[in-house]
C-alpha positions in Angstrom: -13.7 -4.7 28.3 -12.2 -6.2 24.8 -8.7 -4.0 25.1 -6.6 -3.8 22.0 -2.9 -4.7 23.2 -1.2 -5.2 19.7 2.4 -5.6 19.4 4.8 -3.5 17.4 8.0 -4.6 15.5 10.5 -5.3 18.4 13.7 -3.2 16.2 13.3 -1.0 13.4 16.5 0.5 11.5 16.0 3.2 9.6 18.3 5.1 7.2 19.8 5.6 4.0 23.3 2.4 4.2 21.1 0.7 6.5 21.0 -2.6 4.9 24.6 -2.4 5.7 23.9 -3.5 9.2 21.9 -6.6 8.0 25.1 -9.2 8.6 25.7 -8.0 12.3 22.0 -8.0 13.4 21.1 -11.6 12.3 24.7 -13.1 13.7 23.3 -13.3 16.9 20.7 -15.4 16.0 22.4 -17.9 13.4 23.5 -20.1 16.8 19.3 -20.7 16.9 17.6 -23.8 15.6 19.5 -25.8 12.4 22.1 -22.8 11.9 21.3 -21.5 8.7 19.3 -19.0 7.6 16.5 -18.3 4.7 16.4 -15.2 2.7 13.2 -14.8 0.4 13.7 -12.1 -2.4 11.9 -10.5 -4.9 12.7 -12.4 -8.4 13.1 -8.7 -9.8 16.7 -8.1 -8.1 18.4 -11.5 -9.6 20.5 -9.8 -11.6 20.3 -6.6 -9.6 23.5 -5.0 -7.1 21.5 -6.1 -4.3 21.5 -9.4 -4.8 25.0 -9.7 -4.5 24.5 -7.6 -1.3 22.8 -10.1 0.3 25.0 -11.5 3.3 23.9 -15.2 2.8 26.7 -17.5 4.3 27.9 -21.5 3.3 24.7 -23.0 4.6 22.1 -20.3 4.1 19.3 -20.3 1.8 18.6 -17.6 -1.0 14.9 -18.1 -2.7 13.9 -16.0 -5.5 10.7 -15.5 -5.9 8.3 -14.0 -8.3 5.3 -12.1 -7.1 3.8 -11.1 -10.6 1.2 -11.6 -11.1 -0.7 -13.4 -8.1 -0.9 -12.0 -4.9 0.7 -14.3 -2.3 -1.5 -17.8 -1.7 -1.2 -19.9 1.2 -0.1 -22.4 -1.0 2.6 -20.9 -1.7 3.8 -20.3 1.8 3.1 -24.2 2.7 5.5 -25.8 -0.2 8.6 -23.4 1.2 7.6 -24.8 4.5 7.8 -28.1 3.0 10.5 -27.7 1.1 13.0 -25.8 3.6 11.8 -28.7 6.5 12.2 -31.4 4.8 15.6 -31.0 2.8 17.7 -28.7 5.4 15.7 -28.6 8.5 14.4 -25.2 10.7 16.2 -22.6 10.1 17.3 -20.1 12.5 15.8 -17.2 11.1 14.0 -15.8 7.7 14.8 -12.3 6.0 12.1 -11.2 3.3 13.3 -8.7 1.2 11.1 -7.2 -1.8 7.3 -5.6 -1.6 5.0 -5.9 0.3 4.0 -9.8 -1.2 7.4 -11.0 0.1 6.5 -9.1 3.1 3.9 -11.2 3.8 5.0 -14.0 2.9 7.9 -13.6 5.1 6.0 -13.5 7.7 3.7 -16.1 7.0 6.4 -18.6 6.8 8.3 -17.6 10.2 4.6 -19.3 11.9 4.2 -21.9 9.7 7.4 -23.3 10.4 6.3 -24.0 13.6 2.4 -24.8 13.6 1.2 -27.9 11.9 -0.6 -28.1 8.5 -1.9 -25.5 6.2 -1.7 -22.5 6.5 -5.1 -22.1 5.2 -6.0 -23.4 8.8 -4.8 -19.9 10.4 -6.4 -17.6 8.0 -8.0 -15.3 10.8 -7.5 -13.3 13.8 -5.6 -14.9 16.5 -5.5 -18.8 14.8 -1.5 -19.2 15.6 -0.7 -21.5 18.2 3.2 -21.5 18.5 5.4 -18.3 18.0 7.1 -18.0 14.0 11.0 -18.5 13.7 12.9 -15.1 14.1 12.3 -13.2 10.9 13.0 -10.1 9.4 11.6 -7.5 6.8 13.4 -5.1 4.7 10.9 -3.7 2.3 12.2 -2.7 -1.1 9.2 -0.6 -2.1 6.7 1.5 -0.1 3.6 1.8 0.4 1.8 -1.8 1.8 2.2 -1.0 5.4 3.5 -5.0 5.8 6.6 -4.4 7.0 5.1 -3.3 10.6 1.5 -4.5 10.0 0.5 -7.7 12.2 -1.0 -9.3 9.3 0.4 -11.5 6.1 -2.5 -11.6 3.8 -2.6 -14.8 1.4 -5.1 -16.2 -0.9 -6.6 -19.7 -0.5 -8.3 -21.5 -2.3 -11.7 -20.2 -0.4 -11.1 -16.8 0.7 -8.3 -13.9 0.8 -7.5 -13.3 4.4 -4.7 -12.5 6.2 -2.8 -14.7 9.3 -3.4 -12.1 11.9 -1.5 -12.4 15.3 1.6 -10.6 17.6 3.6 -13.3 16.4 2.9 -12.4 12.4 4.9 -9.0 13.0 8.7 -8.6 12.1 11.4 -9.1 15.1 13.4 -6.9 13.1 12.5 -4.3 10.3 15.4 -2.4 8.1 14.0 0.5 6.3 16.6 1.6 3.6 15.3 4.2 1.6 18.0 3.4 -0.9 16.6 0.1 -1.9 13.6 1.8 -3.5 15.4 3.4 -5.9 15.0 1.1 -8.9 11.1 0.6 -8.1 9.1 1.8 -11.7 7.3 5.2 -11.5 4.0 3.8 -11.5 4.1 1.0 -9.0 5.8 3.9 -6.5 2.5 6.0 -7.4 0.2 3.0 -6.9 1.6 1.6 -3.6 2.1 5.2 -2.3 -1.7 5.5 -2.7 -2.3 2.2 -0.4 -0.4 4.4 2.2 -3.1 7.3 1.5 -5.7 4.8 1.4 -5.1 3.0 4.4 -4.8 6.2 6.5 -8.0 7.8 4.7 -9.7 4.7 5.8 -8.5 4.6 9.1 -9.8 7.9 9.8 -13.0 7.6 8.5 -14.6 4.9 10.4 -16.0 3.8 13.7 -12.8 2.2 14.8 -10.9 5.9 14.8 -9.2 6.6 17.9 -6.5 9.3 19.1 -3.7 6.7 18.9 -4.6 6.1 15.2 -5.2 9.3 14.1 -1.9 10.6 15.2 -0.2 7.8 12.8 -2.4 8.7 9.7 -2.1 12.4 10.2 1.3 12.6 10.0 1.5 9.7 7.4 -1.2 11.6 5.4 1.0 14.9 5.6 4.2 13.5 3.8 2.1 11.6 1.6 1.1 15.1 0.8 4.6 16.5 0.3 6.0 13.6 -1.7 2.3 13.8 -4.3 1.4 17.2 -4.2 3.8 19.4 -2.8 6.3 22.1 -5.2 8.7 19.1 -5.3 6.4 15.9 -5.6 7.8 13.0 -7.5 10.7 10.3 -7.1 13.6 12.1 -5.7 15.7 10.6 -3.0 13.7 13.1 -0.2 10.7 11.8 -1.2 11.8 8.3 -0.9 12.7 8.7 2.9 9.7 10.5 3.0 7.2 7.5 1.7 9.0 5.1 3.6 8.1 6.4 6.9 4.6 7.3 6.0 4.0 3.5 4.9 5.2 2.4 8.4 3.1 5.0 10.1 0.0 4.7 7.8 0.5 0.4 8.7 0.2 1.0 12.3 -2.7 3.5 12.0 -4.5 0.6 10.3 -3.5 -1.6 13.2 -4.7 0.4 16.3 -8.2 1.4 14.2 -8.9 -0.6 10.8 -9.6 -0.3 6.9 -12.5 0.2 5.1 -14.4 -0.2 1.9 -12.0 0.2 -0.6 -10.1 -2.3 1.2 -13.1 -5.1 1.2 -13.5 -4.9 -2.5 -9.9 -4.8 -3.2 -9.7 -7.9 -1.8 -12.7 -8.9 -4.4 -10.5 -7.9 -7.2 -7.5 -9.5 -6.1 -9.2 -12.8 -5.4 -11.5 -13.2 -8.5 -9.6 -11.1 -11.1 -6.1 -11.5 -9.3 -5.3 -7.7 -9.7 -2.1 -6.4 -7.7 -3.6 -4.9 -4.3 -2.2 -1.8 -4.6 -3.3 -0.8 -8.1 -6.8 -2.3 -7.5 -7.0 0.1 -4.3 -6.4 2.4 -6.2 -9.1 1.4 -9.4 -11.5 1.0 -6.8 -11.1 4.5 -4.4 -11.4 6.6 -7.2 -15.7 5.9 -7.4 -15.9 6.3 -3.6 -16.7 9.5 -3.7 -19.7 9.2 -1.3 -17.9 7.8 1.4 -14.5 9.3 1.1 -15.4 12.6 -0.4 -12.1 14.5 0.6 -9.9 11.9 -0.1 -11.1 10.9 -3.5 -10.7 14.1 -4.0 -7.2 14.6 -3.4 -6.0 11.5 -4.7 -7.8 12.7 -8.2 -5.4 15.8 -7.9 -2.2 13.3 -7.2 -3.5 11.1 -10.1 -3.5 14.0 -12.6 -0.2 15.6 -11.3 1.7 12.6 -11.9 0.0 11.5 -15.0 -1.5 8.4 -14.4 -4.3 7.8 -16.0 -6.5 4.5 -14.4 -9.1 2.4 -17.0 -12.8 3.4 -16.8 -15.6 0.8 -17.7 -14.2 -2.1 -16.5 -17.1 -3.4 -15.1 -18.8 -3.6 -18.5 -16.2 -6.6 -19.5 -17.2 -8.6 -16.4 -20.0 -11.4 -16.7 -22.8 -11.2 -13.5 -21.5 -14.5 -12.2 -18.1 -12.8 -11.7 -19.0 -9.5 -10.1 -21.3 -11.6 -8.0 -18.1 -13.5 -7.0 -16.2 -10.5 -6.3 -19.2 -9.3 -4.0 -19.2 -12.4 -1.8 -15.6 -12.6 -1.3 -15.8 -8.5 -0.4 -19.1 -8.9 1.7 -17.3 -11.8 4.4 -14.5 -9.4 5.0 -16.9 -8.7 8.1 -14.2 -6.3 10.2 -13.9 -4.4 7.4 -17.2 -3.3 6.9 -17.7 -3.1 10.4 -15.6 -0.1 10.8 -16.3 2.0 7.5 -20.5 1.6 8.2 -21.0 0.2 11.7 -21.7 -2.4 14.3 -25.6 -2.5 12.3 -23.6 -2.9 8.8 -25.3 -5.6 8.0 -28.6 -3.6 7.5 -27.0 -1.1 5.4 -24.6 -3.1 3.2 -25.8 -6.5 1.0 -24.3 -8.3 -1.8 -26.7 -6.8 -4.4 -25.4 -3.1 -2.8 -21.5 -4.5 -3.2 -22.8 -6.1 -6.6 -23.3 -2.1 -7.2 -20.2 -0.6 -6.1 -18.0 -3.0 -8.3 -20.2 -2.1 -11.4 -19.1 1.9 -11.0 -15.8 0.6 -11.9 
């Protein structure tokens, strides 16, 4: 029997001031490797209180980075490999602090520091040969899951697919509801709904299990409360609120698995290089025959807080393209797997794909 035996985040703080604690939970580990450690931030907080926060000391690395508009590439995560090796050394330890792209980026970098080459050589479930340097996450939005999720999804140059291992999650996660204060109303509603989606398509496949559903039940009640409740919105509540439903809507994903929203997402983000969290979201809404319920009452959550997604966009898209999309969608093989069935591959072709990306 194939057992599931994944591994969760070995420390998670959680609290509003918890950042606080970031200095003292790392100084153990500064003693490890070339004594000095890496931060990777979000480009957005460079001028931002924050960033001064930080507790970088004489030796340590701070790295800004911007994640607009491309989705992390593998690329990406072998240059600060390269770079950080070559002029310092190994460092003792890597904190990622932004979305969920720095997230996984983070964590993509703690392996590749220690297994050879490209990372586009571990793209896959279980490719990692040596443990990752200690790292740790501290999300600043939420939403993505990543911060407990044993993936770090990157786009190569031949496919968008996540390094997927016990070693990929976090040593240490910090959730600090304060730090999502700042983060724009509509990037809190989109990445919000990848919480919703991920536990709606966790639930609603062949991969379902009591474990999982206890995570995405409970995920999918304060996703309620924060969207659609008598006090739904941004308020510091909320916050708290969202940030423990995107850890608990990650690990219902990890014990079952997403689904279709998910596979062409990753169509979109690939092809068309649209944020994953806002092309979740353009692509659940026409799902409506797979995910009646939750469509549903994300259409609700759209209209209460106003946003309004683009319709038609499939009429500015040349064939070649959607057929591009559809093959990058159709190899995501354990996606499809869970949301239709071991016999998916009878039900589900590109020219059926082809049609789902031409309702949006």
């Amino acid at each position: 029997m194939d057992v599931k035996n994944f591994k969760n985040a070995d420390r998670i703080a959680f609290g509003r001031g918890s950042f606080k604690g970031l200095s003292s939970i790392i100084t153990q580990k500064r003693l490890l490797n070339n004594n000095f450690f890496l931060f990777i931030v979000d480009q957005y907080f460079a001028d931002k209180d924050l960033f001064y926060r930080i507790p970088a000391e004489k030796g340590d690395v701070v790295k800004l980075i911007n994640v607009d508009p491309h989705e992390p590439t593998t690329a990406q995560v072998d240059n600060i490999r390269d770079e950080i090796l070559g002029s310092i050394g190994l460092p003792s330890g890597i904190v990622g602090i932004g979305g969920g792209s720095i997230m996984d980026i983070t964590k993509a970098a703690s392996l590749m520091f220690t297994n050879p080459g490209s990372s586009t050589r571990y793209q896959g479930l279980n490719l990692i040969k040596h443990p990752g340097i200690y790292h740790v996450g501290v999300p600043t939005i939420s939403g993505t899951g990543a911060e407990v999720s044993m993936t770090a999804v990157l786009t190569g140059p031949e496919k968008k697919l996540g390094l997927k291992c016990d070693s990929t999650v976090f040593n240490q996660v910090i959730l600090d509801p304060e730090l999502t204060a700042s983060v724009p109303p509509d990037k809190w509603f989109y990445t919000g709904m990848d919480t919703y989606i991920h536990c709606i398509e966790s639930e609603n496949g062949y991969l379902n299990n009591a474990y999982s559903h206890a995570y995405a039940e409970q995920a999918l009640q304060l996703c309620r409360d924060v969207f659609l409740n008598q006090h739904a919105g941004k308020t510091p509540g909320n916050d708290d609120k969202l940030m423990v439903a995107s850890m608990m809507g990650g690990l219902s994903l990890t014990y079952s698995e997403v689904g279709i929203c998910h596979a062409l997402s990753y169509g979109l983000s690939k092809i068309l290089h649209e944020k994953h969290c806002y092309a979740n979201c353009l692509v659940f809404q026409h799902l409506e025959d797979y995910y009646p319920e939750g469509v549903r009452e994300m259409k609700q959550m759209l209209a209460r807080h106003q946003i309004n997604l683009p319709q038609g966009l499939s009429k500015q898209w040349t064939e070649d393209t959607i057929t591009a999309m559809a093959k990058v969608a159709y190899a995501l093989s354990h996606m499809w797997n869970h949301a239709v069935g071991p016999d998916w591959k009878k039900k589900i072709t590109i020219e059926k794909i082809k049609e789902l990306y031409k309702r949006l």
